[in-house]
N, CA, C and O atoms as CSV, one atom per row, in Angstrom:
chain,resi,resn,atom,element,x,y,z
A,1,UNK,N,N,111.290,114.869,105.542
A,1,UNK,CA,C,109.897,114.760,105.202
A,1,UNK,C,C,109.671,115.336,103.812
A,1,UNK,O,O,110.364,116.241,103.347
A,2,UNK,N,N,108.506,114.666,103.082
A,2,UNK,CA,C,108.276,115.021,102.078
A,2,UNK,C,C,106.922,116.074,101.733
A,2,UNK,O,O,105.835,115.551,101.979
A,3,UNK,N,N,106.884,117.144,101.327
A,3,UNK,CA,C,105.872,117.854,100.683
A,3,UNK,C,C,104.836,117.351,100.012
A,3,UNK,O,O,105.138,117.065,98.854
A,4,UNK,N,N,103.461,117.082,100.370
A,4,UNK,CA,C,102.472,116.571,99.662
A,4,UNK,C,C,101.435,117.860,99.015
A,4,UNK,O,O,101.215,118.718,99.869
A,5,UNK,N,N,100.765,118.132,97.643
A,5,UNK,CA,C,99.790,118.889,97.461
A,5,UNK,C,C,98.970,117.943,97.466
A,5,UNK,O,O,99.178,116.766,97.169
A,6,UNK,N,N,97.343,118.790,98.043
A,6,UNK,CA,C,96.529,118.523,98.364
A,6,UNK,C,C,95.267,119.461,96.749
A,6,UNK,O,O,95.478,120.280,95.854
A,7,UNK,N,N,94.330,118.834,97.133
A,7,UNK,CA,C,93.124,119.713,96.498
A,7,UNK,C,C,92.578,120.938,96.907
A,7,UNK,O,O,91.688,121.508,96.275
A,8,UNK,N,N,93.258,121.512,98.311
A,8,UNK,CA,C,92.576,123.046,99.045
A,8,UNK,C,C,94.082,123.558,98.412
A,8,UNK,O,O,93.967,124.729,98.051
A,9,UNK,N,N,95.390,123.055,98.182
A,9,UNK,CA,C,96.409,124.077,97.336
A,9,UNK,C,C,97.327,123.907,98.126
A,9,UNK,O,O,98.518,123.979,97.822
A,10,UNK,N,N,96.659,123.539,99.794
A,10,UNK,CA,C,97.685,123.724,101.273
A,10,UNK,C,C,98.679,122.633,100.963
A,10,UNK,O,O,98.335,121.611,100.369
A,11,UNK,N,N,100.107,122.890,101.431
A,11,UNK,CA,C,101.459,121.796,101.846
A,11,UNK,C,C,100.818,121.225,103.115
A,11,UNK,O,O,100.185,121.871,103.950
A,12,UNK,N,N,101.103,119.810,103.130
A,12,UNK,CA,C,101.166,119.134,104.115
A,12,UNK,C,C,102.626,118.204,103.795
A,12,UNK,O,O,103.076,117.956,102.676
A,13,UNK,N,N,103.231,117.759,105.182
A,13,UNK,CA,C,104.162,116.946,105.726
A,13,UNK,C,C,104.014,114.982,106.065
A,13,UNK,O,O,103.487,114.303,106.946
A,14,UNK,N,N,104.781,114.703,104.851
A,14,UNK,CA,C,104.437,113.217,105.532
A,14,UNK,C,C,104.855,113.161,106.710
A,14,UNK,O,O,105.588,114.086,107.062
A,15,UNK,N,N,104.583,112.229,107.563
A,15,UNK,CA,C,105.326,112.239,108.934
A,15,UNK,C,C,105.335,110.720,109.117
A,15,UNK,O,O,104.373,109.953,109.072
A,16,UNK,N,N,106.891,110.395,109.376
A,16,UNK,CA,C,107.028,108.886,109.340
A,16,UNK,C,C,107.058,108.272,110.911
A,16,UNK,O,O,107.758,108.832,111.755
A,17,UNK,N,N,106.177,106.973,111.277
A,17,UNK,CA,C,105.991,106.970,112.187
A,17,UNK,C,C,107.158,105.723,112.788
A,17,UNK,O,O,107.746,104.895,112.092
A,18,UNK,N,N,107.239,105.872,114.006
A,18,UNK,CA,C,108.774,104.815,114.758
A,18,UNK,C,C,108.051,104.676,116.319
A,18,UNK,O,O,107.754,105.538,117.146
A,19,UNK,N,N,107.915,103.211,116.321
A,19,UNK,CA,C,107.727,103.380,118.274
A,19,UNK,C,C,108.331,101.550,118.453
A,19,UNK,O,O,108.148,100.531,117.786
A,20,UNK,N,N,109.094,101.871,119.705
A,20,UNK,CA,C,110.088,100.950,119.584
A,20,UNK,C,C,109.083,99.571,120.590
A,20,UNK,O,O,109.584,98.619,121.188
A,21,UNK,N,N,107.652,99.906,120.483
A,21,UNK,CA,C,106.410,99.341,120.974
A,21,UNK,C,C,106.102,98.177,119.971
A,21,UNK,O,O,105.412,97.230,120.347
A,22,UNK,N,N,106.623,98.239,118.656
A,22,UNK,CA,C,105.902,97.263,117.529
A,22,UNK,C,C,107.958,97.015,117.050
A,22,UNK,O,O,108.930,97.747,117.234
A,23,UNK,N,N,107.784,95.503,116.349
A,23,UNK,CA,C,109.214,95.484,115.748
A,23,UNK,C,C,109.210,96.694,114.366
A,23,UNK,O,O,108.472,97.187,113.514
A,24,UNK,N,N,110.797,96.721,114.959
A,24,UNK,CA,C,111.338,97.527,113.644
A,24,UNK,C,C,110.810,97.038,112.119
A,24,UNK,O,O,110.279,95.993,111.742
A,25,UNK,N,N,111.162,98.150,111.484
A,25,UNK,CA,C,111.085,97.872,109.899
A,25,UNK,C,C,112.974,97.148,109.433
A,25,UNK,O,O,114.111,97.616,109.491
A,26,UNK,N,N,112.527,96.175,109.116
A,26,UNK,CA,C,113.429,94.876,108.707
A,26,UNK,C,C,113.825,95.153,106.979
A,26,UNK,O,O,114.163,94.350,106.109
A,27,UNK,N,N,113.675,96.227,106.949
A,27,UNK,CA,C,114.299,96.571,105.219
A,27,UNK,C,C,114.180,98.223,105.037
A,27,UNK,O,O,114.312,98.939,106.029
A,28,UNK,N,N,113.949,98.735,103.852
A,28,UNK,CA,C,114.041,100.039,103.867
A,28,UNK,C,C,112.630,100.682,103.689
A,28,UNK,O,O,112.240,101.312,102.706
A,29,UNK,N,N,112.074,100.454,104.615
A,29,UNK,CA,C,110.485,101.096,104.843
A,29,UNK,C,C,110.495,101.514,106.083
A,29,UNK,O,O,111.482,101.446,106.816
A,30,UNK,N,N,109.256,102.032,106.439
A,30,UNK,CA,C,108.860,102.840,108.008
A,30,UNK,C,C,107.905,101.657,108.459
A,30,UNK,O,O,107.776,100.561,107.912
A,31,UNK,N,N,107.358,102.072,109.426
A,31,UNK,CA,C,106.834,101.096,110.253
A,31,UNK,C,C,104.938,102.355,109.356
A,31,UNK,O,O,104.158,101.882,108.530
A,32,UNK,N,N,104.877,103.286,109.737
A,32,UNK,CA,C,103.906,103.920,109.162
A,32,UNK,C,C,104.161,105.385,108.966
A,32,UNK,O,O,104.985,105.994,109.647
A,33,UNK,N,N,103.337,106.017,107.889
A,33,UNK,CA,C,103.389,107.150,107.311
A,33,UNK,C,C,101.781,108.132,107.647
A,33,UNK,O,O,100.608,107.904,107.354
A,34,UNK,N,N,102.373,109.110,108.285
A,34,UNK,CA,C,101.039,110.130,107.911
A,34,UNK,C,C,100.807,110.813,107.191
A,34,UNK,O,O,101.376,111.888,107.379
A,35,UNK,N,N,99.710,110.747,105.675
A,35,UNK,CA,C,99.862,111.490,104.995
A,35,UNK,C,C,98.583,111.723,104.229
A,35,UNK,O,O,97.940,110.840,103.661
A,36,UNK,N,N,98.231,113.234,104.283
A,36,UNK,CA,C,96.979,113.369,103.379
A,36,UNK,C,C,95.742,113.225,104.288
A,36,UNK,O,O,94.723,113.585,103.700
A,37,UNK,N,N,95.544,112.820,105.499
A,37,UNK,CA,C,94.602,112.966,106.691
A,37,UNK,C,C,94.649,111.449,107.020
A,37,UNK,O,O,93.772,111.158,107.833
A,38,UNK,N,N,95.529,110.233,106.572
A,38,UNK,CA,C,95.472,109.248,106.685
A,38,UNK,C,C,96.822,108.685,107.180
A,38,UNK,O,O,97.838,109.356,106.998
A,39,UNK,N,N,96.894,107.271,107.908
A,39,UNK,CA,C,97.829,106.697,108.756
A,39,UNK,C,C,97.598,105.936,107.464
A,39,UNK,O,O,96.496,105.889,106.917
A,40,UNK,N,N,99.131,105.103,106.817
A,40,UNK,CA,C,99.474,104.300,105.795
A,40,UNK,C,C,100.536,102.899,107.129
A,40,UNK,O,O,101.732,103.122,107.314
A,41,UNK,N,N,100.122,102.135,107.568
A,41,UNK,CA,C,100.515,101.044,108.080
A,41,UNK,C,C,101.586,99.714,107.247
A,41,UNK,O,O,101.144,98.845,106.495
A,42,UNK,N,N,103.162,99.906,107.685
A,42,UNK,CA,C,103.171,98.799,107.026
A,42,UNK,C,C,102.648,97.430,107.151
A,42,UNK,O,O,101.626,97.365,107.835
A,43,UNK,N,N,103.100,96.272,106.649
A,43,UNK,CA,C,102.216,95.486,107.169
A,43,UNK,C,C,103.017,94.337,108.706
A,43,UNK,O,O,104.187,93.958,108.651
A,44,UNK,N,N,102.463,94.132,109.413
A,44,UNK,CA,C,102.959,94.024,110.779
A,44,UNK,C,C,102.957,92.547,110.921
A,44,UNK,O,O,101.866,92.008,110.732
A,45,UNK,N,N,103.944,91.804,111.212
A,45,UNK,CA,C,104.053,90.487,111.596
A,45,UNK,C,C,104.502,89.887,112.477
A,45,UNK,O,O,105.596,90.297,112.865
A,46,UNK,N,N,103.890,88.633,113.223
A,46,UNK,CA,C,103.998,88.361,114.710
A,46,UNK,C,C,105.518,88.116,115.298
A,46,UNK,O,O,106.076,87.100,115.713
A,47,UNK,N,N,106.015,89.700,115.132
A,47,UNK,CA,C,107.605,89.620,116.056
A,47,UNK,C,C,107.125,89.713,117.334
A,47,UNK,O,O,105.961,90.026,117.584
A,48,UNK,N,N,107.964,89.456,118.168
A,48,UNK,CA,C,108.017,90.351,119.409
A,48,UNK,C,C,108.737,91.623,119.490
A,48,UNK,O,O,109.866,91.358,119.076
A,49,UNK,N,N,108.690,92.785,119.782
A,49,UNK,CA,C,109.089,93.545,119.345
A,49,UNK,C,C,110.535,93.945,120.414
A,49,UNK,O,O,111.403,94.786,120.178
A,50,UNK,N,N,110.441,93.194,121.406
A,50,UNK,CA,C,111.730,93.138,122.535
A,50,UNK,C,C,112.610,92.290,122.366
A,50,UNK,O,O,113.408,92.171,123.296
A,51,UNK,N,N,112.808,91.342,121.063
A,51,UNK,CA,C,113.322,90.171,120.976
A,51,UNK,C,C,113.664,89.937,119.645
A,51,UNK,O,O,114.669,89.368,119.219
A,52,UNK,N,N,112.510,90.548,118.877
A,52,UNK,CA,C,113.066,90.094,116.986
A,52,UNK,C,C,112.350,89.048,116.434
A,52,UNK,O,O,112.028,89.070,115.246
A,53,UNK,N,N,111.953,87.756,117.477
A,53,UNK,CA,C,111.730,86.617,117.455
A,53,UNK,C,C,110.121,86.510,117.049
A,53,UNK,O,O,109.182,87.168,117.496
A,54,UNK,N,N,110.128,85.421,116.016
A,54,UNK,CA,C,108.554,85.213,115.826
A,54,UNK,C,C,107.740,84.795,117.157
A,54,UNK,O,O,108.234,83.941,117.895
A,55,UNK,N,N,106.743,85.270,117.409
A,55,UNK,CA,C,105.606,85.054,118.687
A,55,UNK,C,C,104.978,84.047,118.163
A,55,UNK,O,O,104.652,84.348,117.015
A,56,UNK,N,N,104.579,82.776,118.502
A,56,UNK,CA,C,103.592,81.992,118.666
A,56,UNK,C,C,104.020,80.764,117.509
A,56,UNK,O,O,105.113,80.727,116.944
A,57,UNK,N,N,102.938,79.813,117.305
A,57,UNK,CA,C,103.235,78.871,116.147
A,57,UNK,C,C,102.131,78.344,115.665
A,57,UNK,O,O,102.245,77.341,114.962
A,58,UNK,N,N,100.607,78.986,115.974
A,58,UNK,CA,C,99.544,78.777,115.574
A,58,UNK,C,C,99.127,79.820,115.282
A,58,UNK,O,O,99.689,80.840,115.681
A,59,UNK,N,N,97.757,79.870,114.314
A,59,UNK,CA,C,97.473,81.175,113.921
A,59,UNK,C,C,97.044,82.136,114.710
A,59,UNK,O,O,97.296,83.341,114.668
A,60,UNK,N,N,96.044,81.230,115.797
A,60,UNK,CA,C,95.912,82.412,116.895
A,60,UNK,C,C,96.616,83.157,117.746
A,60,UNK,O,O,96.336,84.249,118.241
A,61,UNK,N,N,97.784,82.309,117.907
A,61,UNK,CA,C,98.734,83.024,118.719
A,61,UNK,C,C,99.841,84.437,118.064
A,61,UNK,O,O,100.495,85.422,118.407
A,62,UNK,N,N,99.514,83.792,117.163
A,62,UNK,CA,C,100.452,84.968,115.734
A,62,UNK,C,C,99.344,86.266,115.217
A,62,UNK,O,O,99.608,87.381,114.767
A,63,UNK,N,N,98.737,85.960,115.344
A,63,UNK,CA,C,97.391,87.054,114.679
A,63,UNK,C,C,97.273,88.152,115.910
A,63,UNK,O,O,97.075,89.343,115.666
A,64,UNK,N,N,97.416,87.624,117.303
A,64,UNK,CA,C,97.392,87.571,118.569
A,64,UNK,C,C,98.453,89.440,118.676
A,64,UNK,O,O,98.179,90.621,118.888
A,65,UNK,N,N,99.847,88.475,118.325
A,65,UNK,CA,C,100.651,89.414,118.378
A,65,UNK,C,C,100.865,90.574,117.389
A,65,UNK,O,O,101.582,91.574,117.435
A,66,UNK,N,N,99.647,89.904,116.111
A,66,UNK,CA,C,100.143,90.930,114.588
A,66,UNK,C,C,99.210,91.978,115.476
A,66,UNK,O,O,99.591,93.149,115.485
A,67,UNK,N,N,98.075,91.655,116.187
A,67,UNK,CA,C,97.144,92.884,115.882
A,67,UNK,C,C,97.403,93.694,117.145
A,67,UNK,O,O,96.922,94.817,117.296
A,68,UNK,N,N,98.440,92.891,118.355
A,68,UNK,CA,C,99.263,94.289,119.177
A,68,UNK,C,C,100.266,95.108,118.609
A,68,UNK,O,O,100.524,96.222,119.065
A,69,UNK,N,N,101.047,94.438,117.294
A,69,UNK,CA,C,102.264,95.291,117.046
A,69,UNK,C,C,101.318,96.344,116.461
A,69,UNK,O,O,101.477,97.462,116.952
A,70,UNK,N,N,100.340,96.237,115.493
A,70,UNK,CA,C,99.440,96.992,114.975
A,70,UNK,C,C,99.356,98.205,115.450
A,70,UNK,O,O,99.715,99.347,115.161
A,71,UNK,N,N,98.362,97.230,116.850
A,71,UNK,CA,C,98.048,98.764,117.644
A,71,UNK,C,C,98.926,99.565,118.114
A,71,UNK,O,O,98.752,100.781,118.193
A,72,UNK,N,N,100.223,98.804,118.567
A,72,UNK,CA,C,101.429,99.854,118.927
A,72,UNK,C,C,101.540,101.118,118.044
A,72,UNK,O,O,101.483,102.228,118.574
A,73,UNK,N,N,101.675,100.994,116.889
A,73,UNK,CA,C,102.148,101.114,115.532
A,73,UNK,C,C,101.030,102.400,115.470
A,73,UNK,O,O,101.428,103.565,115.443
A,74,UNK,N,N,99.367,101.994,115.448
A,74,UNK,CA,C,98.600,102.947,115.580
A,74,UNK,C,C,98.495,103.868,116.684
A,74,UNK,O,O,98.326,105.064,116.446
A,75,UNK,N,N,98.589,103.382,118.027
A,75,UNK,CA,C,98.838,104.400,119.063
A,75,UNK,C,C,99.661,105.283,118.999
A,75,UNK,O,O,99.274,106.373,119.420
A,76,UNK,N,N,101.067,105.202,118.478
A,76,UNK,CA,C,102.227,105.962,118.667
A,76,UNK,C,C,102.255,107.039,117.554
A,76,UNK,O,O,103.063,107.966,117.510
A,77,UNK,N,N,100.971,106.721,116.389
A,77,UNK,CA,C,100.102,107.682,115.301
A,77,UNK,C,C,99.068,108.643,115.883
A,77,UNK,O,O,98.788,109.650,115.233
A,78,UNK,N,N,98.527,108.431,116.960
A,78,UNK,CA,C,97.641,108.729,117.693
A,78,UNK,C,C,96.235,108.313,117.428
A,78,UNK,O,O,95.331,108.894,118.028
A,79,UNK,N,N,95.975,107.380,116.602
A,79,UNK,CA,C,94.997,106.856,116.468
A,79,UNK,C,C,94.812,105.477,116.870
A,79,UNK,O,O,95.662,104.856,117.508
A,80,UNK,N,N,93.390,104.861,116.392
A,80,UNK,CA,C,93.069,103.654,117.463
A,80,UNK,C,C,92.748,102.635,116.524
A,80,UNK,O,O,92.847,102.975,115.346
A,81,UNK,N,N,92.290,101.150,116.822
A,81,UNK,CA,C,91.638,99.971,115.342
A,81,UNK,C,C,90.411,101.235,115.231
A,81,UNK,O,O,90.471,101.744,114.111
A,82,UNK,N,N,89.370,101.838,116.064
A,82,UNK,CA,C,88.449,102.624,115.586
A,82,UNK,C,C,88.599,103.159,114.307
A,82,UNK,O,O,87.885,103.031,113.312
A,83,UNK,N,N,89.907,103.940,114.530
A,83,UNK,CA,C,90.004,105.027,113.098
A,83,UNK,C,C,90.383,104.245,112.091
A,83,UNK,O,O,90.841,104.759,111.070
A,84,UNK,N,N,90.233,102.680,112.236
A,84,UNK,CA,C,90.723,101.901,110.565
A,84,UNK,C,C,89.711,101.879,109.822
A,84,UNK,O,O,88.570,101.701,110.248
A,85,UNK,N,N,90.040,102.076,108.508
A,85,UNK,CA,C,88.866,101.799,107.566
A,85,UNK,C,C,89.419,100.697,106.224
A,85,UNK,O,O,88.907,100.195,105.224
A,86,UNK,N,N,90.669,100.691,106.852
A,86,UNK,CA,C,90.689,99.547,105.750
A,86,UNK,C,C,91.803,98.817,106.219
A,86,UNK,O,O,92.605,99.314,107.010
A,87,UNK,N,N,91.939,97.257,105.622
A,87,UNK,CA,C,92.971,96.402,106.191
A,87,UNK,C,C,93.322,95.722,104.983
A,87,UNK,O,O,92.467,95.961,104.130
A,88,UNK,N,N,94.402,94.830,104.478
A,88,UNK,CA,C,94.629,94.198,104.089
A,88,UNK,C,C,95.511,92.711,104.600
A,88,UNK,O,O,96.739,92.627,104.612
A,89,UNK,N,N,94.908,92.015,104.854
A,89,UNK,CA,C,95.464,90.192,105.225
A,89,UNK,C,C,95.993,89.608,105.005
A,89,UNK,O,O,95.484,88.865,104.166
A,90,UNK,N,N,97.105,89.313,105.295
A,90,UNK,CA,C,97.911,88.054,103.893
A,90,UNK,C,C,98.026,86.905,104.972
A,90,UNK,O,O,98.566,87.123,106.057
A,91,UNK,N,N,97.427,85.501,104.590
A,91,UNK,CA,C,97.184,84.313,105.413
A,91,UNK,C,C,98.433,83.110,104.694
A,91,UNK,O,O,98.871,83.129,103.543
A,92,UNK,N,N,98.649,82.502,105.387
A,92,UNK,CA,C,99.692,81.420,104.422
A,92,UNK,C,C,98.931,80.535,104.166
A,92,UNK,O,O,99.439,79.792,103.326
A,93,UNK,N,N,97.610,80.115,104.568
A,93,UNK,CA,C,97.015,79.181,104.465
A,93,UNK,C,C,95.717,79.242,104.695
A,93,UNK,O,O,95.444,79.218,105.895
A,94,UNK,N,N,94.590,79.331,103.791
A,94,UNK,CA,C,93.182,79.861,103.823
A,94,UNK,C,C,92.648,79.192,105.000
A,94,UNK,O,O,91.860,79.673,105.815
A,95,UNK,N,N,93.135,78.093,104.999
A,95,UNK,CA,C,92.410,76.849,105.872
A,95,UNK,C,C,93.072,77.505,107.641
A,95,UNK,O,O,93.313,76.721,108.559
A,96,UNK,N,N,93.246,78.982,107.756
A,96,UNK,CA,C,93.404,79.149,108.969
A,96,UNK,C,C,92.369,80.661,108.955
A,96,UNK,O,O,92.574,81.618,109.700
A,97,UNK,N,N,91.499,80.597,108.156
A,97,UNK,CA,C,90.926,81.901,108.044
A,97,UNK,C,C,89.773,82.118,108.847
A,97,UNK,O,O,89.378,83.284,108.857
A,98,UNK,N,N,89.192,81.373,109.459
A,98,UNK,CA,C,88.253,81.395,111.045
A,98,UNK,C,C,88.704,81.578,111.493
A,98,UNK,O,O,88.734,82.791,111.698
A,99,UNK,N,N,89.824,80.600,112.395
A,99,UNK,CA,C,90.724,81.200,113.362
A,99,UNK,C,C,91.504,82.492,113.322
A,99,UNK,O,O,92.113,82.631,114.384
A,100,UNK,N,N,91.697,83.448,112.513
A,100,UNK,CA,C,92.195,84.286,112.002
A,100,UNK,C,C,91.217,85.619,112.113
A,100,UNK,O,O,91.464,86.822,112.203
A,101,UNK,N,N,90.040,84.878,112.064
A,101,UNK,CA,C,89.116,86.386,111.741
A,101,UNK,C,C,88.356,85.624,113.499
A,101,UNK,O,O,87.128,85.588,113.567
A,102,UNK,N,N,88.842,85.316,114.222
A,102,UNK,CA,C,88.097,85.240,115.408
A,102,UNK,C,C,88.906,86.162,116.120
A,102,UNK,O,O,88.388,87.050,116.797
A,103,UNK,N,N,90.349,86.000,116.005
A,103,UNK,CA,C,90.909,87.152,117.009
A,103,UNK,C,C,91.162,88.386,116.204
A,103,UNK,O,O,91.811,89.279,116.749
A,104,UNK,N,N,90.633,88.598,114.684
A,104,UNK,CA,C,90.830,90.339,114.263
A,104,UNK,C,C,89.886,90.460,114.544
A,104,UNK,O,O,89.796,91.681,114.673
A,105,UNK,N,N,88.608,89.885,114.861
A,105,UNK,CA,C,87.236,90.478,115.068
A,105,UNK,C,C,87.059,91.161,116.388
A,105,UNK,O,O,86.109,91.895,116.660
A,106,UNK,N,N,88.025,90.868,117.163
A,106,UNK,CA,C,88.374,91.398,118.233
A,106,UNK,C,C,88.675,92.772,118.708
A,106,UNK,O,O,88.449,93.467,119.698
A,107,UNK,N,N,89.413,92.877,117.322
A,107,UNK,CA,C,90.249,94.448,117.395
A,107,UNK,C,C,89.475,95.248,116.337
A,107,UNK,O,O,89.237,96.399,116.704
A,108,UNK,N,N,89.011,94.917,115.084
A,108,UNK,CA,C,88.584,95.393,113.853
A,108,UNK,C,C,87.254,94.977,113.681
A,108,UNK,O,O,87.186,93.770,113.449
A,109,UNK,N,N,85.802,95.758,113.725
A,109,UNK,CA,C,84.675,95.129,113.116
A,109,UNK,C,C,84.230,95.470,111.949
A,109,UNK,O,O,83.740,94.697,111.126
A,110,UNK,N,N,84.426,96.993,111.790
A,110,UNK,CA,C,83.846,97.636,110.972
A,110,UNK,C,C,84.487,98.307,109.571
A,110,UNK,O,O,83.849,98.813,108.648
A,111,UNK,N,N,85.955,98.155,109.695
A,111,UNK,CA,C,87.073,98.429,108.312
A,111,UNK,C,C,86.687,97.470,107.415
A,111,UNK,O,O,86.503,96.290,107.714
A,112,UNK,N,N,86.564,97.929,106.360
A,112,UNK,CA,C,86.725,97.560,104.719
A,112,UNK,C,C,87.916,96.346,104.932
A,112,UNK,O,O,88.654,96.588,105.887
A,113,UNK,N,N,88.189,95.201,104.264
A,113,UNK,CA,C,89.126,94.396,104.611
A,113,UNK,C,C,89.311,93.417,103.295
A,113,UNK,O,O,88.366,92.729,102.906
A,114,UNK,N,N,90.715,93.401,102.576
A,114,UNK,CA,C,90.855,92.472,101.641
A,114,UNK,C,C,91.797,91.086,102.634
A,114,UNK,O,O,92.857,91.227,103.242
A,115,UNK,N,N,90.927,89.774,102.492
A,115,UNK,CA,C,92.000,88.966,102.604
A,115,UNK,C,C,92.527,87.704,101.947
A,115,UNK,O,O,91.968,86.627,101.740
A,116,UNK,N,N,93.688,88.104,101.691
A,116,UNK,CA,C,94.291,86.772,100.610
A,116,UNK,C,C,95.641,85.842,101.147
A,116,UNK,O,O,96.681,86.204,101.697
A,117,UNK,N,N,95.118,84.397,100.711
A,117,UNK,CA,C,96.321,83.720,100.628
A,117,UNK,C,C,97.931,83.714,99.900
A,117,UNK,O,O,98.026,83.458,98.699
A,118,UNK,N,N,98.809,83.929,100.489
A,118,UNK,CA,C,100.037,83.783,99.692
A,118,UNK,C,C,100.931,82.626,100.014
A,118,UNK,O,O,101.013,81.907,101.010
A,119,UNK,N,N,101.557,82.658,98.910
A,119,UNK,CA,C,102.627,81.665,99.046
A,119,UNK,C,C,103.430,81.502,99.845
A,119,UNK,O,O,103.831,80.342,99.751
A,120,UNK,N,N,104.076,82.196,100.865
A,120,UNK,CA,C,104.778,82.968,101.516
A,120,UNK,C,C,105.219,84.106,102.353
A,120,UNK,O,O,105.568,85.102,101.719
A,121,UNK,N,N,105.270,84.161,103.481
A,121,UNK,CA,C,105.245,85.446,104.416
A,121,UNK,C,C,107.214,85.711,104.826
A,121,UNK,O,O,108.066,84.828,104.733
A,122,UNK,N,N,107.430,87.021,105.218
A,122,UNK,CA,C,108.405,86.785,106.014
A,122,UNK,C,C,108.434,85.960,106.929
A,122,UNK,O,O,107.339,85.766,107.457
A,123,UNK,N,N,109.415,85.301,107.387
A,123,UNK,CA,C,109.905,84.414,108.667
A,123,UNK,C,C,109.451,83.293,108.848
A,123,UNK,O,O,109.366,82.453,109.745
A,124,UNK,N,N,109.057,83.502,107.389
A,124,UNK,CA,C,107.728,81.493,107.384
A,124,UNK,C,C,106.289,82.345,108.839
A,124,UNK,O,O,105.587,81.554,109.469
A,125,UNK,N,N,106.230,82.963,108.937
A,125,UNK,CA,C,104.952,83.426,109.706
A,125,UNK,C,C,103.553,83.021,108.702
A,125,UNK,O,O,103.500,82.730,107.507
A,126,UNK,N,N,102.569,83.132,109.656
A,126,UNK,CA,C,101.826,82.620,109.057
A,126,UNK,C,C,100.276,83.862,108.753
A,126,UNK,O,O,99.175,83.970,108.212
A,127,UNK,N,N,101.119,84.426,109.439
A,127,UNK,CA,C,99.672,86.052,108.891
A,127,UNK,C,C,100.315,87.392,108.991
A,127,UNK,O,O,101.034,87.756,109.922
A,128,UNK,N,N,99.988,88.088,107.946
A,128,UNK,CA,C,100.591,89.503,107.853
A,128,UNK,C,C,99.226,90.847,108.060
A,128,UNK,O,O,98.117,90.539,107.623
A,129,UNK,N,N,99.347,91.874,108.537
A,129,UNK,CA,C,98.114,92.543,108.290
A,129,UNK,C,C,98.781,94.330,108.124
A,129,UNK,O,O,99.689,94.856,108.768
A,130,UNK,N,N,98.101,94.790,107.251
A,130,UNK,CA,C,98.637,96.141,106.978
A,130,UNK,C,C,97.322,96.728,107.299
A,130,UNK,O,O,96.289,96.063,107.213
A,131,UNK,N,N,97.342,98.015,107.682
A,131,UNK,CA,C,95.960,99.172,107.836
A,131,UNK,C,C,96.335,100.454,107.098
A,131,UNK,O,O,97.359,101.014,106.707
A,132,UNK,N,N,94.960,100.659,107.094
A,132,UNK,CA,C,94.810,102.562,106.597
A,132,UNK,C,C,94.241,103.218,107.599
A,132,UNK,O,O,93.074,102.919,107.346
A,133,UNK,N,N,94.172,103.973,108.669
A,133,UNK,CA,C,93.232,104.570,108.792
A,133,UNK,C,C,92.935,106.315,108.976
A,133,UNK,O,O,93.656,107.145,108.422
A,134,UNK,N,N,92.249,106.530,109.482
A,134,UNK,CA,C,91.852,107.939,109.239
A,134,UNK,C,C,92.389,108.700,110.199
A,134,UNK,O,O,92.319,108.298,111.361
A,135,UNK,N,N,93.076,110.035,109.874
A,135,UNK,CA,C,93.710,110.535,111.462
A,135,UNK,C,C,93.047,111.670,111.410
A,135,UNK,O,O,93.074,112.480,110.484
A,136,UNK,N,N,92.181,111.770,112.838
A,136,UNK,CA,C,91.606,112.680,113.107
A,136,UNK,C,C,91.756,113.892,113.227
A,136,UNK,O,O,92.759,114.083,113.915
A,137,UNK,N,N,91.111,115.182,112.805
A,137,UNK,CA,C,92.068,116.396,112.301
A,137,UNK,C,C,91.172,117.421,113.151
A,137,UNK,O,O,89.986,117.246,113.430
A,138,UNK,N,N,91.886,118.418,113.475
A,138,UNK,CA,C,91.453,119.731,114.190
A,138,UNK,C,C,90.163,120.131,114.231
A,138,UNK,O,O,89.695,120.703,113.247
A,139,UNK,N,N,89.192,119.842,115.645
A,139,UNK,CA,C,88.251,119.980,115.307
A,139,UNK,C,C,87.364,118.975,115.949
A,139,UNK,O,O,86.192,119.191,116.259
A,140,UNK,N,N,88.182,117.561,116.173
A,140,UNK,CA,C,87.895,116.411,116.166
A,140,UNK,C,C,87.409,115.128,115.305
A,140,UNK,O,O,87.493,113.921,115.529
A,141,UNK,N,N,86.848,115.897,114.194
A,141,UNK,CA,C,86.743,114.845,113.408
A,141,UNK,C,C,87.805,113.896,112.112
A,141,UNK,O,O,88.927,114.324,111.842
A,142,UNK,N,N,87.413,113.001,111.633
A,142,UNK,CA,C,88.803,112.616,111.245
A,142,UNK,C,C,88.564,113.159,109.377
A,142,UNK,O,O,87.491,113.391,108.819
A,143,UNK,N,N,89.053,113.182,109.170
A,143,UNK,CA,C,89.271,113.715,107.964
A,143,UNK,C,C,88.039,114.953,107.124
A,143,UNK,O,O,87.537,114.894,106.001
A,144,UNK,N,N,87.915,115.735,107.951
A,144,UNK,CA,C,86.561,116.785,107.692
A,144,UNK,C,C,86.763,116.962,106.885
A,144,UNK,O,O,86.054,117.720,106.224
């Protein structure tokens, strides 16, 4: 773990997060990082996480599975979609972006959210989604 300074002077600990609930990290990244009062999410794509294998072949069915590996990913942080405040989207194809925001609207209403088309996803998938969110700190509230 790495040593972070803060603005009160205090050391804090990144803490890298692993739950064998969401697929592995497929290169040299973590699945997510705690750091600074915040969960850093990589971005999560429709594996199955018992198998390796892409889930689904439409957007809903893929968005379906991005936003359980997600939550895996956030549970095993101890936080929930509640504590997100921000997301970022990557769609392969704009022309799936209703269907896309019908099943994140599901999980996410109220996070800040950039979403853009790319050229390209891993695995030829067709939606990627990364989060930030806030981890609640001693006291109960999330980032006092």
């Amino acid at each position: 773990m790495r040593r972070l300074g803060f603005r009160t002077g205090e050391q804090k600990m990144n803490e890298k997060i692993n739950t064998a609930d969401a697929p592995g990290a497929i290169g040299p990244y973590s699945q997510a990082i705690k750091a600074g009062g915040f969960l850093f999410t990589s971005g999560q794509i429709p594996l199955d996480p018992a198998t390796g294998d892409v889930d689904g072949n439409d957007i809903t069915s893929q968005t379906e599975r991005v936003m359980k590996n997600l939550g895996a990913v956030l549970a095993a942080a101890g936080v929930s979609f509640g504590d997100v405040v921000k997301t970022t989207c990557f769609l392969s194809d704009m022309g799936n972006f209703a269907a896309f925001n019908a099943v994140y609207g599901r999980y996410i209403s109220s996070a800040a959210r950039s979403c853009v088309a790319v050229a390209g996803l891993p695995r030829g998938v067709l939606v990627e989604v990364e989060a930030v969110a806030a981890v609640p700190q001693p006291g109960g509230e999330a980032n006092a």
